[in-house]
C-alpha positions in Angstrom: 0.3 -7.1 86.7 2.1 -10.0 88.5 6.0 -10.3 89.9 8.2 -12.4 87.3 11.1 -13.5 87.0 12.5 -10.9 85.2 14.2 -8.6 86.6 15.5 -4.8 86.0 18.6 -4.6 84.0 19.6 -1.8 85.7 19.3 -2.1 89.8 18.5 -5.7 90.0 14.9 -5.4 91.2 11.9 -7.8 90.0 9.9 -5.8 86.9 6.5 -6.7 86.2 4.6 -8.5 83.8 4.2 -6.4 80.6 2.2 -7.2 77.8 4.5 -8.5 74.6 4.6 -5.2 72.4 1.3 -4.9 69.1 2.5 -5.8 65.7 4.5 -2.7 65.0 5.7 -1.4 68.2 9.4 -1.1 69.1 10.7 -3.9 71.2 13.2 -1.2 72.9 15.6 -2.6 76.1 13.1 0.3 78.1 10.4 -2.2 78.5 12.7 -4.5 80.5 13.3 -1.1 83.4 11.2 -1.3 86.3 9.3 2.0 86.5 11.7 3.8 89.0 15.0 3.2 86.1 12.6 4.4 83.5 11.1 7.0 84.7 14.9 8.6 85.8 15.4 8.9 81.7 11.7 9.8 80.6 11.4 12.7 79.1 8.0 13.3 78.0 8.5 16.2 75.7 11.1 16.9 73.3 11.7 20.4 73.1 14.3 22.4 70.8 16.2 25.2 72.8 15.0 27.9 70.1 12.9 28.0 67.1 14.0 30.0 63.8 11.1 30.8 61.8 11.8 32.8 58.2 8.8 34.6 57.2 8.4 36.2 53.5 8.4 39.9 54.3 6.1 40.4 50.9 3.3 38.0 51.2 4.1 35.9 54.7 5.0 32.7 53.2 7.4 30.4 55.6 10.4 28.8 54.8 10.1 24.9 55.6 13.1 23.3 54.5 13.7 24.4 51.1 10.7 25.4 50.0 7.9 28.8 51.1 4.5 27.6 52.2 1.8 29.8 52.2 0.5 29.5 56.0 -2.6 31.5 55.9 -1.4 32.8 59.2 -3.3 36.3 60.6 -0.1 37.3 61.9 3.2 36.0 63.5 2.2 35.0 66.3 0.1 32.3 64.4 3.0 31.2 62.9 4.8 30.5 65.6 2.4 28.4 66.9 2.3 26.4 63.9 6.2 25.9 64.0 5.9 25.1 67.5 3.7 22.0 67.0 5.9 21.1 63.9 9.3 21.2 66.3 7.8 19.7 69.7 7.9 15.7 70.1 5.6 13.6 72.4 7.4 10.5 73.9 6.2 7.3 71.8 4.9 5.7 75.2 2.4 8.3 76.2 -1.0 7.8 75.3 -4.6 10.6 76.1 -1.7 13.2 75.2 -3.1 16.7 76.1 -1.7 20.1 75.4 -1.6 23.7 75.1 0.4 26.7 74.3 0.3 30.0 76.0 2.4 33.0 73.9 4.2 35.7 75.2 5.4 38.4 72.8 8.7 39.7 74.1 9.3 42.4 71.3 8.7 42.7 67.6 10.5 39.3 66.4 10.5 37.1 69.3 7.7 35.1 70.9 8.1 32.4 74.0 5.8 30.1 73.8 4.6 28.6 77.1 3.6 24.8 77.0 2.0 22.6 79.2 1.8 18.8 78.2 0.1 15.8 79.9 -0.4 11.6 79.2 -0.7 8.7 80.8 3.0 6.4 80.6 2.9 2.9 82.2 -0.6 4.2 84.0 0.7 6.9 85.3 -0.4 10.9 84.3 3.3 12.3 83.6 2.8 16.4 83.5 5.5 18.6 81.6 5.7 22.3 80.9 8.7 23.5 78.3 9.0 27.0 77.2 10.5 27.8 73.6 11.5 30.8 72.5 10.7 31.5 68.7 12.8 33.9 66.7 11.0 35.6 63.7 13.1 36.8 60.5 12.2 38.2 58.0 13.7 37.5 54.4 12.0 37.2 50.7 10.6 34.5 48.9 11.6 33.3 45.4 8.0 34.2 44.7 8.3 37.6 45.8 11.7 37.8 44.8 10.8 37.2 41.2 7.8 39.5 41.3 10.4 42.2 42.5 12.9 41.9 39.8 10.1 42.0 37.2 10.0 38.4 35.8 8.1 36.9 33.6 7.4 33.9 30.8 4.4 34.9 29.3 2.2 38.3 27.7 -1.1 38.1 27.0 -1.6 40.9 24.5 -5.3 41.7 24.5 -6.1 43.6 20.8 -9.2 44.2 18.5 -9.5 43.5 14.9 -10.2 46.2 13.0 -11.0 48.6 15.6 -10.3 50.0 18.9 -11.0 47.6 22.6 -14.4 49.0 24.1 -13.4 50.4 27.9 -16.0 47.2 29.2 -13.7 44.7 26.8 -10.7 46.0 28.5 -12.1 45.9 32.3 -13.5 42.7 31.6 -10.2 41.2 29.7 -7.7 42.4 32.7 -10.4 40.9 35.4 -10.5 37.3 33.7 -6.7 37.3 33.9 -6.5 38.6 37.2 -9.3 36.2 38.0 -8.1 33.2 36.7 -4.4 33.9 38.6 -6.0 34.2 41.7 -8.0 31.0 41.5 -4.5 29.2 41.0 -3.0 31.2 43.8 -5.5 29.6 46.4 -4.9 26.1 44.6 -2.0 26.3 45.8 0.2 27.4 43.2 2.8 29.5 44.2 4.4 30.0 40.7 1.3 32.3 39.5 1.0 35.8 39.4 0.5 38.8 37.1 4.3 40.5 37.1 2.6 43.6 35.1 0.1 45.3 33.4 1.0 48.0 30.3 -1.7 49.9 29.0 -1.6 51.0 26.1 -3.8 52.8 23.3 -4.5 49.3 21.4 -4.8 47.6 24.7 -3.2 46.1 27.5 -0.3 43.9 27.5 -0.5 41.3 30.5 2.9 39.8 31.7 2.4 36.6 33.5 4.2 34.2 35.3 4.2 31.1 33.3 3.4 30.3 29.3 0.7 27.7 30.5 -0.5 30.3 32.7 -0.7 32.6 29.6 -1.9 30.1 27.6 -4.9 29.6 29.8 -6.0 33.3 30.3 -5.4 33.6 26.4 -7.9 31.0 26.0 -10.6 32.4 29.0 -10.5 35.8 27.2 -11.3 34.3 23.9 -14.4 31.8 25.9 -15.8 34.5 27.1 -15.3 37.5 24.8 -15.2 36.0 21.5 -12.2 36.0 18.7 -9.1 34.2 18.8 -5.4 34.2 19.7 -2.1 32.9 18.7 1.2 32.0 20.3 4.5 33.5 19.1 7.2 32.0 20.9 10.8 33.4 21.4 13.8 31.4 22.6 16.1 34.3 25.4 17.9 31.5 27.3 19.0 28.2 28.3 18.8 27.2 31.6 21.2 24.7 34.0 20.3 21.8 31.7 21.0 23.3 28.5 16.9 23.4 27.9 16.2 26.2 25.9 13.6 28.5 27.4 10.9 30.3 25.3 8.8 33.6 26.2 5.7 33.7 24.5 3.5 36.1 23.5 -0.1 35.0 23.3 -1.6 37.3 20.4 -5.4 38.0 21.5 -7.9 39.5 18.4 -10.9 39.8 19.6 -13.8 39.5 16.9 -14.1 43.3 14.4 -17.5 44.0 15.6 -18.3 44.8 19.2 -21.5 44.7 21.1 -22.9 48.3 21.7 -21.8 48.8 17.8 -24.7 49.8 15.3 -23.3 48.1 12.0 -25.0 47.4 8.6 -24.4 43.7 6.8 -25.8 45.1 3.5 -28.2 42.7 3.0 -31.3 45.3 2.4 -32.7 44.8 5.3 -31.2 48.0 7.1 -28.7 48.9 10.6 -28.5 46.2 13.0 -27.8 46.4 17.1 -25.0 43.9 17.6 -25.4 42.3 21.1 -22.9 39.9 21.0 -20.3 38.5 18.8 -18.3 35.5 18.4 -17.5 35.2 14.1 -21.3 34.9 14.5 -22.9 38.1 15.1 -26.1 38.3 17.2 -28.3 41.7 17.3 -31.4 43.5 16.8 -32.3 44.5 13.7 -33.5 48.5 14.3 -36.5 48.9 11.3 -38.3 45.8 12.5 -37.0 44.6 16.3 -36.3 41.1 15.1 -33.2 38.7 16.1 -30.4 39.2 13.7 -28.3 35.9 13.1 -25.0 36.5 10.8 -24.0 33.7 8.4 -21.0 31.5 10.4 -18.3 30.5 8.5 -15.2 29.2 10.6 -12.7 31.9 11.4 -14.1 34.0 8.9 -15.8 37.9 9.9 -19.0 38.8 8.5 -18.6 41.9 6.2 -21.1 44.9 7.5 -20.5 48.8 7.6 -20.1 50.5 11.0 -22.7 53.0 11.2 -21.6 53.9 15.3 -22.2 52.8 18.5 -25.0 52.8 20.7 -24.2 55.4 22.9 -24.1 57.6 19.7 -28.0 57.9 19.1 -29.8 61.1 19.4 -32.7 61.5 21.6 -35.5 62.8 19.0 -39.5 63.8 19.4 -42.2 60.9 18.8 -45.0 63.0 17.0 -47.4 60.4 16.5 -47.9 56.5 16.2 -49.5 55.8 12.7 -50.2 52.5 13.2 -48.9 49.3 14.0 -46.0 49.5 11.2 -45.0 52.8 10.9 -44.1 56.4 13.5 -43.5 60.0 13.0 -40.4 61.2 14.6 -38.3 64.5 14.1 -35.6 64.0 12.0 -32.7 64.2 14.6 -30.1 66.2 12.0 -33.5 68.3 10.2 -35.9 68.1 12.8 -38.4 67.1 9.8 -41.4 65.1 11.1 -40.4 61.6 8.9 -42.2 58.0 8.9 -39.7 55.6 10.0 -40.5 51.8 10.8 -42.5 50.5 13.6 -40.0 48.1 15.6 -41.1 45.5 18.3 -39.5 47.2 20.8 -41.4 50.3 20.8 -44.2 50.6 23.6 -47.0 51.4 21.0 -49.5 51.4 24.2 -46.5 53.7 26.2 -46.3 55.7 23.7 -43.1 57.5 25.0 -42.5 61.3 24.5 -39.0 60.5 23.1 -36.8 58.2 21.9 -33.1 57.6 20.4 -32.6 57.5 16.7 -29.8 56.9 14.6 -29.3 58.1 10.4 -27.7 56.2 8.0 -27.7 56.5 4.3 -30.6 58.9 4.7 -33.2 57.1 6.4 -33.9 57.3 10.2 -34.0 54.7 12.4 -35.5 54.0 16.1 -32.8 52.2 18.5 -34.4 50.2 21.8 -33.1 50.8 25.1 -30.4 48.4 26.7 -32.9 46.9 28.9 -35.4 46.8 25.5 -32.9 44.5 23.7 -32.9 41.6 26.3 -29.2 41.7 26.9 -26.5 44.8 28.0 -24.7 45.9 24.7 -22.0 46.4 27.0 -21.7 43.3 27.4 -19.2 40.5 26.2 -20.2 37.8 24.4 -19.7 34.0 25.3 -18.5 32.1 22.5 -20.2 29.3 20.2 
């Protein structure tokens, strides 16, 4: 840098040579100051005199402005770091800014934070330590707040037709919900959550947050466990607008057969295993081992008789393997040796010493092991 003729506003002095300011830099009255004028009114840190951070006492949400942000913070202390950086400014000249923060916990809901910042103004390293005290408080979050008092847009009634849930139907319903919340939850939204679960003996009743919310766990349930639902919608308010404001119940039937269930479809060809169900009902037929396909018709339930569940069959004696069609097994009501049918899945070459059995309409029947059937009966089926 060379003298000019320019001189200092301020004390008269010659200033030297600057560079004209890049395309979008301020053309402020401080680049005409010599350094010493300058320097007397640089500050290179703007610091508040306090920070007042609002933490939800429920989940740990802060207040910024007028909305809660989830912060991910592991605990205040985090935070207050976070609203540190967010509150200190770094003079516009300085550039290769460096800083850091050291925290002091004074007591439960104050921390001072100790920092230290450095850059390099007009080519020379300007140093500056500040020290902000942060105030915690602790309030409650329209998210929490609504959670408290119970609120709520949306049930997701979870039912059976014709029948009672299966405990796994139950689990497995309540864990998509709570699933499928969660996900949005990490997404970011800060609107979802499950207000309550009732149990009760037809099934649970889900309250959730939002009716798109319901709608969307209404239709998981169904994806993944087979049947349908529908919506019933019921006006309770109006809100500042004059919109009116619907609750809706999303009505959940999930199909009349379950897997685990031993049913009979009449057609003469005897009991089948169901596996899994969606209107179409897959299984194992019991007198021969082969796939059972139902007839699909489009929200229509294939007729069958329930003969019981798989948990129902009675372990019973194998006498002896006839041949490659046919077994002697004790009756499991009689205890008669009878011929029944030689199904696939039994180990001809094993041989086992026993094995389950069911009776319907007189004639016995072997049933295969879970693992035998290729698929858990407990199980829920995906849909078509």
């Amino acid at each position: 840098m060379t003298d000019s003729r320019e001189f200092c506003p301020r004390c008269g002095d010659p200033v030297a040579d600057r560079d004209e300011p890049r395309p979008g830099e301020p053309r402020t009255r401080d680049r005409k100051l010599c350094d010493d004028c300058y320097f007397e009114d640089f500050d290179l840190v703007d610091a508040p005199d306090r920070i007042e951070v609002l933490v939800c006492s429920g989940c740990g949400a802060v207040r910024r402005g007028e909305s809660w942000r989830d912060v991910g913070a592991r605990d205040y202390t985090d935070v207050a770091v976070d609203e540190t950086a967010e509150a200190l400014g770094v003079h516009v000249d300085a550039a290769e800014v460096n800083w850091g923060v050291e925290p002091e916990q004074v007591d439960q809901n104050t921390i001072r934070m100790h920092c230290e910042f450095s850059g390099i103004v007009r080519g020379t390293l300007r140093e500056k330590s500040v020290t902000v005290p942060v105030k915690i408080s602790r309030g409650t979050c329209d998210r929490c707040g609504r959670i408290a008092g119970g609120y709520y847009a949306a049930i997701v009634q979870v039912r059976a037709d014709d029948r009672d849930l299966t405990p796994a139907e139950r689990d497995q319903a309540l864990e998509i919900a709570e699933t499928h919340v969660a996900d949005q939850e990490e997404k970011g939204d800060r609107e979802a959550f499950i207000t309550e679960v009732n149990e009760t003996e037809d099934g649970p009743n889900v309250k959730i947050s939002s009716n798109g919310l319901g709608q969307s766990v209404a239709t998981r349930i169904v994806e993944r466990l087979g049947g349908s639902f529908e919506s019933y919608p019921t006006l309770v308010t109006e809100d500042g607008d004059g919109n009116e404001v619907y609750r809706v119940t999303f009505a959940v039937r999930l199909p009349r057969y379950a897997a685990g269930e031993i049913i009979d479809p009449n057609d003469g060809d005897g009991p089948v295993l169901v596996e899994s169900v969606s209107n179409r009902i897959r299984g194992t037929r019991l007198a021969s081992g082969e796939e059972y396909v139902s007839e699909y018709a489009e929200g229509e339930t294939p007729d069958a008789d329930r003969v019981g569940r798989h948990e129902d069959a009675t372990e019973t004696t194998v006498v002896t393997v006839e041949d490659e069609h046919a077994v002697q097994v004790l009756d499991p009501e009689t205890y008669e040796a009878v011929t029944v049918p030689n199904p696939d899945f039994f180990d001809d070459e094993d041989r086992p010493d026993a094995v389950s059995a069911v009776k319907h309409d007189g004639d016995v029947y072997l049933v295969p092991d879970e693992e035998e059937t290729g698929a858990d009966v407990e199980a829920d089926a995906v849909s078509e």
